[in-house]
PyMOL Python script that loads the backbone (N, CA, C, O; Angstrom):
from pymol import cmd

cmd.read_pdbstr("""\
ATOM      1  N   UNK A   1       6.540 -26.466   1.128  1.00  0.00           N
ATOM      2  CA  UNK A   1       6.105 -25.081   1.074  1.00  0.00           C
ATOM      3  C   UNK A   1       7.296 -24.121   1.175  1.00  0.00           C
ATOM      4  O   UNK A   1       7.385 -23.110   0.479  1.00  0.00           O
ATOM      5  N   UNK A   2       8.339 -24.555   2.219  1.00  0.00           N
ATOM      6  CA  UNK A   2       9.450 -23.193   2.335  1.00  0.00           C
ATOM      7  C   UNK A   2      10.152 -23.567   0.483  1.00  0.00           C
ATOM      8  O   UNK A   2      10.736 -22.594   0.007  1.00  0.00           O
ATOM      9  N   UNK A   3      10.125 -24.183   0.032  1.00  0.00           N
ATOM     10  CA  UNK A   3      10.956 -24.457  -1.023  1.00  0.00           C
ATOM     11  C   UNK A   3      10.547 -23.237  -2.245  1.00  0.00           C
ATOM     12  O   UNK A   3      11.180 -22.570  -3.063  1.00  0.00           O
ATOM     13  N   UNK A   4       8.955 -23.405  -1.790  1.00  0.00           N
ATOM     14  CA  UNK A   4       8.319 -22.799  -3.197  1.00  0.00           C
ATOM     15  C   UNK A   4       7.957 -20.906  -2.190  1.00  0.00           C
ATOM     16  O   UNK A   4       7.104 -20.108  -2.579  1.00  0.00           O
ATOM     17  N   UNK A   5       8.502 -20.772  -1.457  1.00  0.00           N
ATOM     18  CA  UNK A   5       8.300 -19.615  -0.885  1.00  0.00           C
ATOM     19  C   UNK A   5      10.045 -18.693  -1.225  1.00  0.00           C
ATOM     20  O   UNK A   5      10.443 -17.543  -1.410  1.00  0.00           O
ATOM     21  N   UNK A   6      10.486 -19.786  -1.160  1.00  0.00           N
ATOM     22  CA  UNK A   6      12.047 -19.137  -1.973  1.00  0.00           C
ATOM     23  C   UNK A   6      12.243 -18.740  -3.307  1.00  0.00           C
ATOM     24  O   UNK A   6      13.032 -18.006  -3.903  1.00  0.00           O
ATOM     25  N   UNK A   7      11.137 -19.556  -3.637  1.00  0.00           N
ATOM     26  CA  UNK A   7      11.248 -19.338  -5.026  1.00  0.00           C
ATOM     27  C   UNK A   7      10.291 -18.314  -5.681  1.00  0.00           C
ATOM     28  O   UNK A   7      10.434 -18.017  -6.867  1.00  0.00           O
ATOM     29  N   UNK A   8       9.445 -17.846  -5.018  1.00  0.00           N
ATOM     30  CA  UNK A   8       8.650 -16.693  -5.113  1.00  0.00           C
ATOM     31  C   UNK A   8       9.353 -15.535  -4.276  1.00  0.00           C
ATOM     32  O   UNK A   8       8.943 -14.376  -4.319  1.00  0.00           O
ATOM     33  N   UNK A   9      10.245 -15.864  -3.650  1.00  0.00           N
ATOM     34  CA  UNK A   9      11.238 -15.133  -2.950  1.00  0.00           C
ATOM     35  C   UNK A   9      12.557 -14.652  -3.923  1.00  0.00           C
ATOM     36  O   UNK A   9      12.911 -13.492  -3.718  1.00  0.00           O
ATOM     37  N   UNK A  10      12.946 -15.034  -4.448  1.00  0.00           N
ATOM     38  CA  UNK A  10      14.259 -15.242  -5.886  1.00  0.00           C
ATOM     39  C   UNK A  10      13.338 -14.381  -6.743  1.00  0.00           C
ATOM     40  O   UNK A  10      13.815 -13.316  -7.136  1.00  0.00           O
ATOM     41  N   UNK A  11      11.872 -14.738  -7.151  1.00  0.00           N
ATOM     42  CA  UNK A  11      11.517 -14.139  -8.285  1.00  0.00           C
ATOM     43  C   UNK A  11      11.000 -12.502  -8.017  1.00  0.00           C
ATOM     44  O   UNK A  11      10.880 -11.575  -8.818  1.00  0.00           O
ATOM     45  N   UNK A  12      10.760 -12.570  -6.580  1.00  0.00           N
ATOM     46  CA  UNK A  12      10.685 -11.042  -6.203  1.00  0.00           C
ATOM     47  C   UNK A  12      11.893  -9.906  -6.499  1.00  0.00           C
ATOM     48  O   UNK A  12      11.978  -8.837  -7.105  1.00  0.00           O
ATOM     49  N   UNK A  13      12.972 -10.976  -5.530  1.00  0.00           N
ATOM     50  CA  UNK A  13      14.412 -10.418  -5.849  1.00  0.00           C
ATOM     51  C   UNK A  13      14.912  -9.846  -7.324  1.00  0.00           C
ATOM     52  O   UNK A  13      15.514  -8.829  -7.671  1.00  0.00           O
ATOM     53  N   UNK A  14      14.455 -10.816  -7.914  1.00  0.00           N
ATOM     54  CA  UNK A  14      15.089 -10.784  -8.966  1.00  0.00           C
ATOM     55  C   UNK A  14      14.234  -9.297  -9.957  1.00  0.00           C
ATOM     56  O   UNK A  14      14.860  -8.427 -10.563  1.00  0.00           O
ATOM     57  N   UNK A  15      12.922  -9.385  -9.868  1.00  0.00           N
ATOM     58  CA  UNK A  15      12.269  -8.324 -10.408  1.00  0.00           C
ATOM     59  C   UNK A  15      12.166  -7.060  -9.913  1.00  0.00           C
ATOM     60  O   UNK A  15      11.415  -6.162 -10.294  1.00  0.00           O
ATOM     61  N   UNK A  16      13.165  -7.050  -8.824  1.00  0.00           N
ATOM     62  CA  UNK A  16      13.090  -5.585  -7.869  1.00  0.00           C
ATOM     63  C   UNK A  16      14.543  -5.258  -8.173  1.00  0.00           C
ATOM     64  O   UNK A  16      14.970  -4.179  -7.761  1.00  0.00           O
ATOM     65  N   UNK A  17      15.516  -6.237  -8.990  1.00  0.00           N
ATOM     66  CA  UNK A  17      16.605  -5.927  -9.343  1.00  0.00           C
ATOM     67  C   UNK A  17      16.687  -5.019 -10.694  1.00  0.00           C
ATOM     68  O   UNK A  17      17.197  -3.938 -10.987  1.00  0.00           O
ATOM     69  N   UNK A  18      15.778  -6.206 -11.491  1.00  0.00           N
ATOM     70  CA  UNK A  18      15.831  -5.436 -13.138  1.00  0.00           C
ATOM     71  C   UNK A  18      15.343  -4.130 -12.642  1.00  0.00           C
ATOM     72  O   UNK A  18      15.979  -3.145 -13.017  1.00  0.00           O
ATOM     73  N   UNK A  19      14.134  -3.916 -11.718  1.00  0.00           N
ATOM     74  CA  UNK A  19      13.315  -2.682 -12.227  1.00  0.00           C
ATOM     75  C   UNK A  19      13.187  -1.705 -11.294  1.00  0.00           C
ATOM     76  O   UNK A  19      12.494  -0.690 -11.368  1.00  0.00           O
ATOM     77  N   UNK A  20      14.072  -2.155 -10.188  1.00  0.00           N
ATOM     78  CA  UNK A  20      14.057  -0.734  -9.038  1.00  0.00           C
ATOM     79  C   UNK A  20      12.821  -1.334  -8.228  1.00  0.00           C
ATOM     80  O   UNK A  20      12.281  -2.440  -8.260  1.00  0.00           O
ATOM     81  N   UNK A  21      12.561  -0.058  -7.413  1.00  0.00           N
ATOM     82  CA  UNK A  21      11.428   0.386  -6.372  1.00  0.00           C
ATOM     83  C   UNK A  21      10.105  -0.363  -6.956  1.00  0.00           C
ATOM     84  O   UNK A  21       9.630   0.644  -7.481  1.00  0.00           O
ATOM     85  N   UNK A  22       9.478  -1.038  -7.154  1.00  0.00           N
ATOM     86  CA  UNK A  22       7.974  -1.179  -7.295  1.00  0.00           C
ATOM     87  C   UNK A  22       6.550  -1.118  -6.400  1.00  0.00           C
ATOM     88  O   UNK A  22       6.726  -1.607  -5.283  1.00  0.00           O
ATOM     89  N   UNK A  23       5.267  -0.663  -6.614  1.00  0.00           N
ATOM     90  CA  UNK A  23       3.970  -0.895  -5.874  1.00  0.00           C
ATOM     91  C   UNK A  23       4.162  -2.071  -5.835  1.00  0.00           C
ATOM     92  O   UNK A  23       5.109  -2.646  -6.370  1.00  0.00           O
ATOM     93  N   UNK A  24       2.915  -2.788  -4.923  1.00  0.00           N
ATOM     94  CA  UNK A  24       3.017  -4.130  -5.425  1.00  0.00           C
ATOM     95  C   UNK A  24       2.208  -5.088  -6.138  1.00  0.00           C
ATOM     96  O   UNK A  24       2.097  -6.303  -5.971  1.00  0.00           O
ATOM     97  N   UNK A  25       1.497  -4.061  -7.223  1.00  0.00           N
ATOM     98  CA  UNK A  25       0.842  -4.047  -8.272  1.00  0.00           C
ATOM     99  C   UNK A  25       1.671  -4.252  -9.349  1.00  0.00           C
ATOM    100  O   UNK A  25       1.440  -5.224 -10.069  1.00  0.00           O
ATOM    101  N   UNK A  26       2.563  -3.546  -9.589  1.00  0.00           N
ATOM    102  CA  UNK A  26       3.896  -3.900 -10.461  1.00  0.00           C
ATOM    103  C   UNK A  26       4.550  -4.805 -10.081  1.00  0.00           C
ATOM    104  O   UNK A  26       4.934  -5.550 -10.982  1.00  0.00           O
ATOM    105  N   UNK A  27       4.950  -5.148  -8.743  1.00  0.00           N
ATOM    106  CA  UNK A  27       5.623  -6.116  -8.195  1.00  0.00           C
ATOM    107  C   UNK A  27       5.262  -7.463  -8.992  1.00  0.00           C
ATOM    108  O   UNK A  27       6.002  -8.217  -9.624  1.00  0.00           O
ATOM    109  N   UNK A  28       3.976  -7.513  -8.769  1.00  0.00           N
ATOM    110  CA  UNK A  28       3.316  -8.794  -8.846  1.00  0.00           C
ATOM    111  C   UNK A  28       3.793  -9.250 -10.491  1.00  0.00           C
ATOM    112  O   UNK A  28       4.422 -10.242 -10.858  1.00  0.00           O
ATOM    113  N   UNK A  29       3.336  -8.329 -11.136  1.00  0.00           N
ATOM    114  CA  UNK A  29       2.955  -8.343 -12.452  1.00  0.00           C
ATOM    115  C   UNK A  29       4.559  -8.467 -12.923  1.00  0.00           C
ATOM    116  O   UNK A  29       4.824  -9.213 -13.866  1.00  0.00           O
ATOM    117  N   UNK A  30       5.743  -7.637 -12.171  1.00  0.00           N
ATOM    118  CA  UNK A  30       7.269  -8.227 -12.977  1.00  0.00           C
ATOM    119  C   UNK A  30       7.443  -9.336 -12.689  1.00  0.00           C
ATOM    120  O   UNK A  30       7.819 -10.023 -13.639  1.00  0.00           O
ATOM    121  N   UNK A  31       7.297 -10.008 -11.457  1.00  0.00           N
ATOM    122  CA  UNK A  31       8.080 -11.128 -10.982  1.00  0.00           C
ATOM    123  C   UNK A  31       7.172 -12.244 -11.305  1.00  0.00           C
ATOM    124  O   UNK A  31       7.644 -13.344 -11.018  1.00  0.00           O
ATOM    125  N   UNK A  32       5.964 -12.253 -11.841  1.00  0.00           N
ATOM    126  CA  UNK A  32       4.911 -13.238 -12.630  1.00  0.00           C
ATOM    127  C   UNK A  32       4.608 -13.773 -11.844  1.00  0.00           C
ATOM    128  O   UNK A  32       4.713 -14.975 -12.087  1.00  0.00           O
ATOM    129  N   UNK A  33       4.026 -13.456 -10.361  1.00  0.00           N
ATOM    130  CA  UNK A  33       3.331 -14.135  -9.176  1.00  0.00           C
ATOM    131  C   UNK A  33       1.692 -13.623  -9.804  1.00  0.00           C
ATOM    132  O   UNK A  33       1.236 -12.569 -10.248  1.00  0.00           O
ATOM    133  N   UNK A  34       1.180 -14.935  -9.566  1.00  0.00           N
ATOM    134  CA  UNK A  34      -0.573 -15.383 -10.024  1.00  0.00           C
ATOM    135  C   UNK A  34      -1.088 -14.347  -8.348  1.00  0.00           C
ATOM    136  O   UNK A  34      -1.723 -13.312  -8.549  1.00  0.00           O
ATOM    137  N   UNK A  35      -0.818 -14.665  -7.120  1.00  0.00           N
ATOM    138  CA  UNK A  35      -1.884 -14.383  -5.847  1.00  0.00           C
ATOM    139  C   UNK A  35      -1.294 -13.071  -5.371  1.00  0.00           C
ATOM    140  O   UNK A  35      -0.214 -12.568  -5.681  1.00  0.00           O
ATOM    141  N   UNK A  36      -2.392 -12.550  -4.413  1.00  0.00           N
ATOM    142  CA  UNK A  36      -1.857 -11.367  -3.362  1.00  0.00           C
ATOM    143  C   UNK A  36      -0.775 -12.687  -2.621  1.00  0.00           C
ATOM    144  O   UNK A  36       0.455 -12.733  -2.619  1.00  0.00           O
ATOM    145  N   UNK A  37      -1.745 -13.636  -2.053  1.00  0.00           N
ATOM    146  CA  UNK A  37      -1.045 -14.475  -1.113  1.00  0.00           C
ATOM    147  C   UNK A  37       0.434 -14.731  -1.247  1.00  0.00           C
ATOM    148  O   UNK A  37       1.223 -14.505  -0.330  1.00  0.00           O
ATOM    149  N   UNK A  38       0.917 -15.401  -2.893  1.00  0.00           N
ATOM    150  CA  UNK A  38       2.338 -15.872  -2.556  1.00  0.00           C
ATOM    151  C   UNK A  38       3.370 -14.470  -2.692  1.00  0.00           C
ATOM    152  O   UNK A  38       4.553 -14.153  -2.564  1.00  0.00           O
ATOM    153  N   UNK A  39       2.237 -13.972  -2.992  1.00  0.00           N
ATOM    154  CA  UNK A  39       3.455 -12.419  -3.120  1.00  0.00           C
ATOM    155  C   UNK A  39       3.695 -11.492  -2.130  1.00  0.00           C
ATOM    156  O   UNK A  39       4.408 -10.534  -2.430  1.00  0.00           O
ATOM    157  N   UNK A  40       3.203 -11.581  -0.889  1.00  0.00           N
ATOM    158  CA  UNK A  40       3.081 -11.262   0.962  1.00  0.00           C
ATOM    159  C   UNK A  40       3.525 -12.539   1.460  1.00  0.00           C
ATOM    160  O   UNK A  40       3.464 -12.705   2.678  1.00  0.00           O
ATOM    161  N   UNK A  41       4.065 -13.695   0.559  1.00  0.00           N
ATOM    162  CA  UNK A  41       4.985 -14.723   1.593  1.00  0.00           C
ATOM    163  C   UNK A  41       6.302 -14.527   0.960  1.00  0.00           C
ATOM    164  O   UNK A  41       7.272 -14.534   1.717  1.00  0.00           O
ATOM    165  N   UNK A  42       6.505 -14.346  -0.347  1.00  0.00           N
ATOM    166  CA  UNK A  42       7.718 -14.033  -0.791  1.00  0.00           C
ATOM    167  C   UNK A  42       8.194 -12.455   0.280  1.00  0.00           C
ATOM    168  O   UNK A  42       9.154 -12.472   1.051  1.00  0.00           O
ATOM    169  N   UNK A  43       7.621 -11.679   0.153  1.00  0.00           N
ATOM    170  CA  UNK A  43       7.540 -10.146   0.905  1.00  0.00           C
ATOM    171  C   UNK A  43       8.358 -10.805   2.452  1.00  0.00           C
ATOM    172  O   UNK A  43       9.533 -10.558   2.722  1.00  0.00           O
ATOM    173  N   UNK A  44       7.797 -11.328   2.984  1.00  0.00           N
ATOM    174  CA  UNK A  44       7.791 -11.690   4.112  1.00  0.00           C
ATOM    175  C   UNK A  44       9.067 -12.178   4.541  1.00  0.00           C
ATOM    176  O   UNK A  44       9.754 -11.642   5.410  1.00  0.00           O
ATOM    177  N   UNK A  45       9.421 -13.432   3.767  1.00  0.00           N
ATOM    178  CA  UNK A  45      10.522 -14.347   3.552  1.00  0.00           C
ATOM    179  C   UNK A  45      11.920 -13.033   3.172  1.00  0.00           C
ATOM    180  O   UNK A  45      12.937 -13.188   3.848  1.00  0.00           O
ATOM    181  N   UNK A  46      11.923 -12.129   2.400  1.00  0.00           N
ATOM    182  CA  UNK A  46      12.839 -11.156   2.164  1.00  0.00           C
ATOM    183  C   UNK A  46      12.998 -10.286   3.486  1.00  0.00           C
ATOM    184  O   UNK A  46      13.980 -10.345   4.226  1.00  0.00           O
ATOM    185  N   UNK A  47      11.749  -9.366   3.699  1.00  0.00           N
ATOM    186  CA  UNK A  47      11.253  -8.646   4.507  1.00  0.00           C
ATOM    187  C   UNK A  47      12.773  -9.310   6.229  1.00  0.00           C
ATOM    188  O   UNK A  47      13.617  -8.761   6.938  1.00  0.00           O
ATOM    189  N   UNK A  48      12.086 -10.992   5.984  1.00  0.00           N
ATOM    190  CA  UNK A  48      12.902 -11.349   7.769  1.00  0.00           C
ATOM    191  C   UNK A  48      14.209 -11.701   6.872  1.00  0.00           C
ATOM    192  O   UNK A  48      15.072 -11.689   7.750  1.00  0.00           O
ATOM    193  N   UNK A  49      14.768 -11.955   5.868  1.00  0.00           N
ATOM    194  CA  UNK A  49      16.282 -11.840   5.303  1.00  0.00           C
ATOM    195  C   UNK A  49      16.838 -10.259   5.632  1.00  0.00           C
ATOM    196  O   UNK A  49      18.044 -10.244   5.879  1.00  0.00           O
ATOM    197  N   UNK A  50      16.141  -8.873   5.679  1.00  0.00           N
ATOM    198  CA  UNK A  50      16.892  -7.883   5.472  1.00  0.00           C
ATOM    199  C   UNK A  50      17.271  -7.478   4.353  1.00  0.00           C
ATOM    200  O   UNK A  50      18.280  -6.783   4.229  1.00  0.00           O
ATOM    201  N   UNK A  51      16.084  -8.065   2.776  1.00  0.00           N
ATOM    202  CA  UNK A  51      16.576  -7.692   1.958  1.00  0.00           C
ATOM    203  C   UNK A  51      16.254  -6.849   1.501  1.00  0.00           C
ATOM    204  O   UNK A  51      17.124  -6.403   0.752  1.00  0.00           O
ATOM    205  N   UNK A  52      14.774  -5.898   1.532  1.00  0.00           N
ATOM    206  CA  UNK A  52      14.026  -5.001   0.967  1.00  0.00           C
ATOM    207  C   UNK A  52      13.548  -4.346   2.452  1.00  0.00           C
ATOM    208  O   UNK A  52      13.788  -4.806   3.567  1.00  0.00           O
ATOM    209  N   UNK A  53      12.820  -3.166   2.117  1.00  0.00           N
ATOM    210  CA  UNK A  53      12.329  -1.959   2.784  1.00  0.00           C
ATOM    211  C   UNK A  53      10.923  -1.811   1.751  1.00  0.00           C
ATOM    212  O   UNK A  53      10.718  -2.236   0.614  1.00  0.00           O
ATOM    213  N   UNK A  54      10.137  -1.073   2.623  1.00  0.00           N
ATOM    214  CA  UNK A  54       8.633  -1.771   2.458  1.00  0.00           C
ATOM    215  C   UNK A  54       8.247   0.030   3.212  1.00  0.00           C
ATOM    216  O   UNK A  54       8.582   0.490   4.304  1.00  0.00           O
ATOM    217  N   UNK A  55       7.531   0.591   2.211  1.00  0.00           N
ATOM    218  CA  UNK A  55       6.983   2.163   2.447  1.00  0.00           C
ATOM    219  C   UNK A  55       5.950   2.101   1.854  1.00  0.00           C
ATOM    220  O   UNK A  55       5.840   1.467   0.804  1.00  0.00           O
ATOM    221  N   UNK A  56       4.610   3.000   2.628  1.00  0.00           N
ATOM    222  CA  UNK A  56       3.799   3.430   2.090  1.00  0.00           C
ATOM    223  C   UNK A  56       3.374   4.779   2.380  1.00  0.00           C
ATOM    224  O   UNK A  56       3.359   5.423   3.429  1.00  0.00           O
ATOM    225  N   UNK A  57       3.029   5.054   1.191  1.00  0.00           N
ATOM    226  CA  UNK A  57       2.068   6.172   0.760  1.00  0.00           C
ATOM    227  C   UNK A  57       0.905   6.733   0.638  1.00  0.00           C
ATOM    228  O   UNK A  57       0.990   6.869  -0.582  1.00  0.00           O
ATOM    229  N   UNK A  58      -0.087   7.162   0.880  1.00  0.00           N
ATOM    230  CA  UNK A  58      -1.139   6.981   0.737  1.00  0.00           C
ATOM    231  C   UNK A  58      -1.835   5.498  -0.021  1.00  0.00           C
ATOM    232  O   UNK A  58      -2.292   5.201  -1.125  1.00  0.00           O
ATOM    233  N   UNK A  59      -1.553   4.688   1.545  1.00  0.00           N
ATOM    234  CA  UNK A  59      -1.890   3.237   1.157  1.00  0.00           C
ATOM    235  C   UNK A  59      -1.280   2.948   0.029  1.00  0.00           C
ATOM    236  O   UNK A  59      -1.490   1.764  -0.232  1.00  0.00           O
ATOM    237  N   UNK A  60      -0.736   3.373  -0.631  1.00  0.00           N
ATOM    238  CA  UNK A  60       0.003   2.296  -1.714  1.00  0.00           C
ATOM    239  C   UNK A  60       1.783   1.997  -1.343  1.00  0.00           C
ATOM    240  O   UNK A  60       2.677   2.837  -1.254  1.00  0.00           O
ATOM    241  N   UNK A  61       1.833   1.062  -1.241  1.00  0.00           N
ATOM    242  CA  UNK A  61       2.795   0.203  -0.539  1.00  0.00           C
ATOM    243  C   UNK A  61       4.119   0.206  -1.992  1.00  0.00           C
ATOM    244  O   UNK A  61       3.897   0.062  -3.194  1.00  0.00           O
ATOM    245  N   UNK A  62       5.202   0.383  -1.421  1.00  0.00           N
ATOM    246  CA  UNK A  62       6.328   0.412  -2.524  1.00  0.00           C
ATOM    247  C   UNK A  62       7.338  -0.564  -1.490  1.00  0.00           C
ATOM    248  O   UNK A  62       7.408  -0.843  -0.293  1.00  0.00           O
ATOM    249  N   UNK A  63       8.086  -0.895  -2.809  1.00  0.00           N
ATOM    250  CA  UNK A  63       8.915  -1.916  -2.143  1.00  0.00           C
ATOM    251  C   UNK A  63      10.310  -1.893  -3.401  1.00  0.00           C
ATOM    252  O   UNK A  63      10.346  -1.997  -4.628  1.00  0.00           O
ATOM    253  N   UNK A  64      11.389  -1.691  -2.269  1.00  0.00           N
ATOM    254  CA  UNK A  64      12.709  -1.934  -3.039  1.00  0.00           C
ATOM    255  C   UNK A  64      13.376  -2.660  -1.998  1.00  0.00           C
ATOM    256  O   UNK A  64      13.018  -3.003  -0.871  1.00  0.00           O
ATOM    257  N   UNK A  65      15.141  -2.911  -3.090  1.00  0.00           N
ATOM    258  CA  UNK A  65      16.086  -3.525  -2.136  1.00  0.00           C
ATOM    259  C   UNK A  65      16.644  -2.810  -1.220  1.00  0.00           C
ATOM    260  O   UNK A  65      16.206  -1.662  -1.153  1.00  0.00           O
ATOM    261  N   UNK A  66      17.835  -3.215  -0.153  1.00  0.00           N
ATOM    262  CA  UNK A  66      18.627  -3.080   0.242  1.00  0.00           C
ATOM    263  C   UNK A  66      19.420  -2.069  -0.347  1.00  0.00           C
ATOM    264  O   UNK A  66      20.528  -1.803   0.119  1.00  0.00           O
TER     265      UNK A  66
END
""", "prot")
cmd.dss("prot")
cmd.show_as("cartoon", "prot")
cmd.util.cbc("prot")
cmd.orient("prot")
């Protein structure tokens, strides 16, 4: 499981690189994660790295890097 949580972790990274700040409606949809689920463990896994910052707005949640 941590293997494939890195790797939904990399693909977050990587789609918050090409495209900036995203909801995580966009999130989902750049980095080609199928669940809410693996995409709040990738979140998570970054989130305790220190790699992204995590704001919301009237409930809608944005997320960029470092």
């Amino acid at each position: 499981m941590t293997a494939t949580v890195g790797t939904l972790a990399g693909a977050v990274w990587t789609a918050l690189n090409e495209n900036g700040a995203l909801n995580t409606k966009d999130l989902k949809k750049a980095s080609k994660i199928k669940t809410d689920k693996d995409l709040y463990l990738a979140l998570g896994w970054l989130l305790r790295e220190d790699k992204v910052v995590v704001a919301e707005d009237d409930k809608v949640m944005t997320v960029a890097l470092k």
